[in-house]
C-alpha positions as CSV (number, residue, x, y, z in Angstrom):
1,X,121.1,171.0,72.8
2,X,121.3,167.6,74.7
3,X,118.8,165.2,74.6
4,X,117.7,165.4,78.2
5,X,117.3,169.3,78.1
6,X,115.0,168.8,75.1
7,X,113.6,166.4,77.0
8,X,113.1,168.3,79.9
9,X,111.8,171.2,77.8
10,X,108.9,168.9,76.2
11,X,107.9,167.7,79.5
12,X,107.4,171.1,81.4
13,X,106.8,172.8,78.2
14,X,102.6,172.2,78.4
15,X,102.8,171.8,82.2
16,X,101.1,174.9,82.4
17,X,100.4,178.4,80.8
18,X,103.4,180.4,80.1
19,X,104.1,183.8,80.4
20,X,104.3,186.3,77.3
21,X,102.6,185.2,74.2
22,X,104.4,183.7,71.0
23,X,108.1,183.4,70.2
24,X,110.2,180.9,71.9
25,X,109.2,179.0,75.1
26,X,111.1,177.1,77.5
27,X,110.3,174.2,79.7
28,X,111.0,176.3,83.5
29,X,109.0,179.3,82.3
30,X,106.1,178.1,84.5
31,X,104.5,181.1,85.7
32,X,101.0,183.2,84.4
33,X,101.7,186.1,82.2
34,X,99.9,188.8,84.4
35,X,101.5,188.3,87.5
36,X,105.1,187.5,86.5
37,X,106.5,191.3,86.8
38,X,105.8,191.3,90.6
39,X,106.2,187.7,91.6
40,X,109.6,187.6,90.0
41,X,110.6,190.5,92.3
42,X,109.7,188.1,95.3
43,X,111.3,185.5,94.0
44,X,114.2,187.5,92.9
45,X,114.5,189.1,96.9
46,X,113.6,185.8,98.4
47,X,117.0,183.9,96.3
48,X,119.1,187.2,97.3
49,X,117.9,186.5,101.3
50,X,117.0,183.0,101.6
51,X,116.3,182.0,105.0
52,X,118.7,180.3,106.6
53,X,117.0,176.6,106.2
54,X,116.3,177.6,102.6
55,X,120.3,178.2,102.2
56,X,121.2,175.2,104.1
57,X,118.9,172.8,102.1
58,X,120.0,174.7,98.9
59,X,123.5,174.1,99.9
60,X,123.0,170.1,100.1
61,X,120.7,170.0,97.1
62,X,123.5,171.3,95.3
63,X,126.8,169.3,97.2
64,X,125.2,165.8,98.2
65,X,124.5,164.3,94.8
66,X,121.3,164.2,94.5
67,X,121.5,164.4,90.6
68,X,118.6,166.2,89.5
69,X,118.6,170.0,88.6
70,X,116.6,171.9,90.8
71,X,115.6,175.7,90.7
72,X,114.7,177.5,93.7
73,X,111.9,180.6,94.1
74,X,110.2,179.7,91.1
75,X,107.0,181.0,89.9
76,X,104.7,178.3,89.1
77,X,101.4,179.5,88.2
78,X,100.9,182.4,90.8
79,X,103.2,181.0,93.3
80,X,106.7,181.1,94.0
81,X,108.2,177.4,95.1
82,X,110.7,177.3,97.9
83,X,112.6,174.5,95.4
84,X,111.7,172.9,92.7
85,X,113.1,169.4,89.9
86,X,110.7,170.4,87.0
87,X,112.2,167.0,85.5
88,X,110.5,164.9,88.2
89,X,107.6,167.7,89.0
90,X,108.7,167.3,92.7
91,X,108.9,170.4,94.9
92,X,110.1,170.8,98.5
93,X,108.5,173.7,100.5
94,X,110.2,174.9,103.9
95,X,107.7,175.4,106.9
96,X,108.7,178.3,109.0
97,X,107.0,179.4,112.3
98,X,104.0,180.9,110.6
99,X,103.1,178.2,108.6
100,X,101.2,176.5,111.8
101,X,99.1,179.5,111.9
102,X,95.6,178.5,110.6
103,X,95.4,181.2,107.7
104,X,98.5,179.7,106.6
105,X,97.4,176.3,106.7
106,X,94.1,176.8,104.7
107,X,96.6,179.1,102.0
108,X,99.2,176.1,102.2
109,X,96.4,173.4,101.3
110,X,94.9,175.5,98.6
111,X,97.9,176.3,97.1
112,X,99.2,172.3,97.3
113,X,96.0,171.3,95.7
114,X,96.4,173.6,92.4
115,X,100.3,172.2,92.0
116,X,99.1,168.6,92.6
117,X,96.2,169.5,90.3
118,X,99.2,170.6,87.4
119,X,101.1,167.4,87.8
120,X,103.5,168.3,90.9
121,X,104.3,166.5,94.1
122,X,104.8,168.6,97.0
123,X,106.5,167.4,100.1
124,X,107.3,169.5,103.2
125,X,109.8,170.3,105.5
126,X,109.8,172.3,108.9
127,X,112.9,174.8,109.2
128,X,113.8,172.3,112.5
129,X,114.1,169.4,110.3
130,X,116.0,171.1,107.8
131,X,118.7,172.3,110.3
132,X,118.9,169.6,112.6
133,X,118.2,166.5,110.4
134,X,119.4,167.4,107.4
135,X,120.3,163.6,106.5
136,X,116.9,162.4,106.8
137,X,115.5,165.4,105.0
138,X,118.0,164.5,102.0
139,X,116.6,160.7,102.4
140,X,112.7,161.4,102.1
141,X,113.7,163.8,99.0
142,X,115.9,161.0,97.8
143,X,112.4,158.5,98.0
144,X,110.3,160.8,96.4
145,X,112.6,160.2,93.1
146,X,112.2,156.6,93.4
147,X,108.7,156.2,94.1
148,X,108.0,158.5,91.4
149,X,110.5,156.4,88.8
150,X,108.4,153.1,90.1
């Protein structure tokens, strides 16, 4: 194993509570035991039917260098992440349409807290900015790495 996967392993690896008990653990196995059967069917549908802003920022997190591994619909905790670098802790969430209703809002700040509250950074994007300014999207991701190396 490389020294920057072992790395990465010891870094995530106490991040949070994994699922299953005992036997080997890995550094993205982020999620709560109890849960994990039904969220990993959403996160399993949601990676086979990714919006179409999920897809095109997927695309250009994996073709525009941005050198760091990302995974996307993970389960952290009881929630699945749009997109994830568990080596910085920096995760990018995709706004659609219903994300400006208020129920949403109050869900979307709760749910930010508890990943702040475990170490992560999340930053936001609306689908628009995803499709339509992709370059500057790719930019604030690209400044969340360095301020976080600072």
């Amino acid at each position: 194993m490389s020294d920057s996967k072992e790395q990465l392993i010891t870094d995530t690896a106490s991040a949070l509570p994994l699922r299953g008990s005992g036997g080997t653990r890995y550094g993205y196995e982020t999620a709560h035991g109890e849960n994990y059967t039904i969220l990993k069917q959403f996160a399993v549908h949601h990676r086979r039917y990714p919006t179409e802003a999920e897809s095109a920022l997927w695309s250009c997190i994996q073709h525009h260098g941005l050198s760091r591994h990302f995974r996307r619909q993970h389960i952290i905790g009881d929630y699945i992440v749009d997109f994830v670098c568990l080596q910085e802790k920096l995760i990018i969430e995709i706004d659609g349409e219903y994300h400006s209703q208020e129920e949403q809002i109050i869900f979307d700040q709760a749910r930010t807290e508890w990943l702040n509250e475990q170490g992560f950074k999340v930053i936001r994007f609306k689908n628009e900015e995803v499709l339509f300014d992709t370059d500057q999207v790719l930019n604030k991701i690209k400044k969340e790495f360095i301020k976080q190396n600072d």
